[in-house]
C-alpha positions in Angstrom: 80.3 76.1 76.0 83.7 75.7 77.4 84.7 79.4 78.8 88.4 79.9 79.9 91.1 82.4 80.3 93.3 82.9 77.1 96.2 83.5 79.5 95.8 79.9 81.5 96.4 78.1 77.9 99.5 80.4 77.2 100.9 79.6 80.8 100.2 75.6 79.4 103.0 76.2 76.1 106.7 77.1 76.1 106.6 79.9 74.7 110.2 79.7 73.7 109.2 77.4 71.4 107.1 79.1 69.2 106.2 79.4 66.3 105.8 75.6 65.8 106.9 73.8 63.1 103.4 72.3 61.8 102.1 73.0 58.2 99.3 75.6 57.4 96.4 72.8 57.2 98.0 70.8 59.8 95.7 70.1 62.6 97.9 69.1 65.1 98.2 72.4 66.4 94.2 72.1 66.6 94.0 69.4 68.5 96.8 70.2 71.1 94.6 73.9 71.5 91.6 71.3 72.6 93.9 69.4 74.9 95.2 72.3 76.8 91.5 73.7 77.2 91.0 70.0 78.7 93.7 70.5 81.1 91.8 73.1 83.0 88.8 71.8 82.8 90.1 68.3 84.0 91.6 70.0 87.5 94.9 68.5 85.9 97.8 70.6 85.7 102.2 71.4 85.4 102.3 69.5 89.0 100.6 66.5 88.0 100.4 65.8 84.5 103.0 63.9 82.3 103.0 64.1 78.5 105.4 61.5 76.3 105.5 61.5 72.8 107.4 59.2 70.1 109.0 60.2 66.6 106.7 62.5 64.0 104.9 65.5 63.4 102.8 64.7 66.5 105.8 63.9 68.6 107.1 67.4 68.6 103.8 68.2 71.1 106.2 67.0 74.2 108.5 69.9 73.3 105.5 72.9 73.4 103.8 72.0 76.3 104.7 73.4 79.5 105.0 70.5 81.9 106.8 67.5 82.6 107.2 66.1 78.9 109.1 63.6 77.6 110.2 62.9 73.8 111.4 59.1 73.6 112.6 57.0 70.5 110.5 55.8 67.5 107.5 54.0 68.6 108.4 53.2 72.7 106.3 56.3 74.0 104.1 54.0 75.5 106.3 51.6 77.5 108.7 55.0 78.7 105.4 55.8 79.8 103.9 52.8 81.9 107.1 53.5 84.0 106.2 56.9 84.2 102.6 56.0 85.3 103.6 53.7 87.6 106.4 56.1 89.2 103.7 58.9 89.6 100.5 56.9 90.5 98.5 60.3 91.7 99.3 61.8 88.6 98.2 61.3 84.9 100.6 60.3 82.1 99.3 61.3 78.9 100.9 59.6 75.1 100.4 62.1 72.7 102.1 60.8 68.7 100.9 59.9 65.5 99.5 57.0 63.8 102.8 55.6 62.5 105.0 55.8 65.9 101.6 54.6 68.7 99.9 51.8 65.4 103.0 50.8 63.0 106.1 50.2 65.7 104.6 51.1 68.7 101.5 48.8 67.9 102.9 46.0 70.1 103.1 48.4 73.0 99.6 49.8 72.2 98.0 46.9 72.5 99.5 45.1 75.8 99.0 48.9 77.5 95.6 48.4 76.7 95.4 44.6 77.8 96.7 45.5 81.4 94.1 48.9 81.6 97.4 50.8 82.8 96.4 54.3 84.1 97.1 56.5 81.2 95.7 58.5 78.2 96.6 58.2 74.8 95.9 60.5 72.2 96.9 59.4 68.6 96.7 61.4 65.9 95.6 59.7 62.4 96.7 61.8 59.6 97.2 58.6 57.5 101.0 58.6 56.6 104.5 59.4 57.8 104.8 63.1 57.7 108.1 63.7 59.1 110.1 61.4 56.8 108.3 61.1 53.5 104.8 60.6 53.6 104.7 56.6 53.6 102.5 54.3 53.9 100.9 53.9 57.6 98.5 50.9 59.4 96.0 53.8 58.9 96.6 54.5 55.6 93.1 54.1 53.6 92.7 51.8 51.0 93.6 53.4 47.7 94.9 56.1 48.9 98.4 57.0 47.0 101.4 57.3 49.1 105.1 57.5 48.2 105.8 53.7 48.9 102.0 53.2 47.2 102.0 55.5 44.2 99.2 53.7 42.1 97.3 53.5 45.3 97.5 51.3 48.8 96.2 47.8 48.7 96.5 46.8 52.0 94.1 46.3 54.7 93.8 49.4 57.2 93.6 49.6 61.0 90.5 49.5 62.6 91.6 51.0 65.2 88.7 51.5 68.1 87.8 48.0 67.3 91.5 47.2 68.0 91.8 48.7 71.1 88.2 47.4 72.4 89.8 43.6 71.9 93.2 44.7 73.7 90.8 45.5 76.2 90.8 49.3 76.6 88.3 51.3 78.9 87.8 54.3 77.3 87.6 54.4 73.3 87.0 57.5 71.4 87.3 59.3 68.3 87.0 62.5 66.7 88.1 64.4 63.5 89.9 67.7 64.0 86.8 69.9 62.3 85.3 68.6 66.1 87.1 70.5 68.7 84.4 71.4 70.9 84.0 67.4 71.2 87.2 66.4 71.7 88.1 68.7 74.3 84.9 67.4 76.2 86.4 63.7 75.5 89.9 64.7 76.5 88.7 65.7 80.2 86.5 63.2 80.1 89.7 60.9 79.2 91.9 62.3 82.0 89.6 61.8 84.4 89.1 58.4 83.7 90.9 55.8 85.2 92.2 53.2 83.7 93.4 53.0 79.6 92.1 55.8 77.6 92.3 55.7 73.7 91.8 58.8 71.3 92.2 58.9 67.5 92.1 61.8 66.2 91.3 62.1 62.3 93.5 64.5 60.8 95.2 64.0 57.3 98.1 65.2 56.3 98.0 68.4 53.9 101.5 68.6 52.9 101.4 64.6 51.6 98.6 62.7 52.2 96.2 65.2 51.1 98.8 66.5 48.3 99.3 63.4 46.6 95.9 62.3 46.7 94.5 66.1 45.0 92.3 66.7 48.0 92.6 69.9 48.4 94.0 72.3 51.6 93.3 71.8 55.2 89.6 73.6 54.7 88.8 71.7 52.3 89.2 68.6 54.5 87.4 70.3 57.2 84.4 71.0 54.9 84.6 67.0 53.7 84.6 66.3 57.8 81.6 68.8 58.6 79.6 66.9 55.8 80.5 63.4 55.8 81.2 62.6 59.5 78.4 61.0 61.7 78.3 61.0 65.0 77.5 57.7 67.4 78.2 57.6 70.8 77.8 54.0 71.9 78.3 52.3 68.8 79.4 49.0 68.8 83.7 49.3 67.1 83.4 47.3 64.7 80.9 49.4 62.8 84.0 52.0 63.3 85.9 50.5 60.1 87.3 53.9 58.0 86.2 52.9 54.8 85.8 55.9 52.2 84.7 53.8 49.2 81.0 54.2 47.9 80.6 57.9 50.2 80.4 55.8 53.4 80.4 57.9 56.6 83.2 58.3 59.0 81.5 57.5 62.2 82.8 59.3 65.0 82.2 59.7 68.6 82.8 57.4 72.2 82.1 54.6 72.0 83.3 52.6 75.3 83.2 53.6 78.9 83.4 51.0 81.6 84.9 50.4 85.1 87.4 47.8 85.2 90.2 47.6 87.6 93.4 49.8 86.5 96.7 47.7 86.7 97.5 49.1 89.7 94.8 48.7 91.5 94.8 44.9 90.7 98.7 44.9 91.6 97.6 46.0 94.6 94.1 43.9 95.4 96.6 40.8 94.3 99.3 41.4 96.9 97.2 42.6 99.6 95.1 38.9 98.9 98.3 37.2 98.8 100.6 38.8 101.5 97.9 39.6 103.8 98.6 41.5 106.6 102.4 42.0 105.1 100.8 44.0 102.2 102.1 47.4 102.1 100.3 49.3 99.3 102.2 50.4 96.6 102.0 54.9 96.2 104.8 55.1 94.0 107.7 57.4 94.1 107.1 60.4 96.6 
C-alpha cells in the first residue's frame, strides 16, 4: 500500500484552478490523482519534473499541475518535448494527452520518439474518441463502436497500440484501465524512473460521448465492466495486446516491456566521445 500525505498531492495542483473541467465519469482526474501519488514516490518533484500536454480533454492536465507545464498545439506535445528533454537532461519530461492528439496527429511524433529511446514518459490516455470537439472517431476507436463521424458503427481497423510502440522501439510499455489505480501509480514511478522511452495507455472511455452514444452506461458502470473483464499479464508478448471487444474477449492489461537500451542521449554522447576523442566534451544540457 502506497501511504502519503494528503497535503504533498495538494502542494502538486494549482489550486487556482480548481474545480476542473472534467465530466462526472471522466477518469482523467483519476489517473492524474495516481500520477501525482507517483511523483512522491518517484523522488521526482516541482524542481525537476516537466509535464507537456497537446489539445483535448487530457491536455488541460498541464494547466492543474503545479510544476513546470507546458500546453502546446494539436498533436506536437512530443516534439516541444524532446527539446525540453534534451534542455533539462537531469530532469524528467513527462507527455501527458489523449489518444487523438499523442496516436491520430501526433502519431508520427510518437513513433520516431520511441525509435530514438529519448528520455521521457508518456502517458496517453485512451478514452476512444475526441472529447473536446465532438466525440469523433479516434486510431483507438473500437471496431463498431458508434461515433459521430461513425453513427451506424466504426469499420476501421483500431490501434494496437503497445504492439505499436514495441516496433518503434520503446523501452518501457505499459497499460492499465482507470478502475486500476493502485497499478498504475506503481507503473508511473516505475516509468519515471526509467530511463529511456516510457509508454502508458491508459483505458478510460469517454462517458459524456463514447459511452453515451454507445448506451453503456455512467462511469461505474464502466468501472464494473473493467473489474470484470480486464486480465492482467505482465510480460505478455504486444501483440496478444490487440483491444478487441467482440465475442467477450478480455482486455489484457499490465507491463509488458522493460529493457536497458541506450537513451538518445547517452548514445549522442558515446558517439561523439568515439568520434572526437579526447575533443569530446559531454553534453549536460542547459544549466
Amino acid at each position: 500500500m502506497i501511504d502519503i500525505e494528503p497535503r504533498y498531492i495538494d502542494s502538486l495542483l494549482r489550486q487556482d484552478r480548481l474545480p476542473h473541467i472534467w465530466c462526472p465519469g471522466c477518469a482523467i482526474g483519476t489517473s492524474l490523482n495516481s500520477f501525482l501519488r507517483a511523483v512522491e514516490k518517484s523522488g521526482y518533484g516541482p524542481d525537476n519534473l516537466h509535464v507537456v500536454s497537446g489539445i483535448g480533454c487530457t491536455g488541460r492536465v498541464a494547466g492543474y499541475v503545479n510544476v513546470d507545464s507546458f500546453h502546446t498545439t494539436h498533436g506536437r506535445a512530443i516534439p516541444f518535448a524532446t527539446g525540453l528533454a534534451l534542455a533539462r537532461p537531469t530532469s524528467k519530461v513527462v507527455v501527458y494527452s489523449g489518444d487523438g492528439d499523442l496516436s491520430a496527429i501526433g502519431g508520427n511524433h510518437l513513433i520516431h520518439a520511441a525509435r530514438r529511446n529519448m528520455d521521457m514518459v508518456v502517458i496517453l490516455i485512451n478514452n476512444y474518441t475526441y472529447g473536446m470537439t465532438g466525440g469523433q472517431v479516434t486510431p483507438t476507436t473500437p471496431q463498431h463502436a458508434k461515433a459521430s463521424t461513425a453513427p451506424f458503427g466504426n469499420f476501421e481497423y483500431t490501434f494496437n497500440l503497445p504492439l505499436l510502440l514495441e516496433a518503434s522501439g520503446a523501452t518501457f510499455i505499459a497499460r492499465w484501465t482507470s478502475y486500476h489505480v493502485r497499478q498504475m501509480t506503481r507503473t508511473f514511478a516505475k516509468a519515471i524512473n526509467h530511463k529511456g522511452f516510457s509508454f502508458i495507455e491508459i483505458l478510460s472511455p469517454c462517458p459524456t460521448l463514447y459511452m453515451r452514444k454507445n448506451k453503456m452506461g455512467i462511469g461505474v458502470d464502466m468501472m464494473k465492466w473493467f473489474k470484470e473483464n480486464s486480465i492482467i499479464k505482465n510480460g505478455e508478448g504486444t501483440s496478444g495486446t490487440e483491444l478487441d471487444f467482440d465475442d467477450g474477449n478480455k482486455v489484457v492489461i499490465g507491463e509488458f516491456v522493460e529493457k536497458k537500451i541506450p537513451s538518445f542521449d547517452e548514445r549522442y554522447n558515446s558517439y561523439m566521445k568515439e568520434y572526437l576523442g579526447d575533443r569530446f566534451v559531454p553534453y549536460e544540457g542547459n544549466k
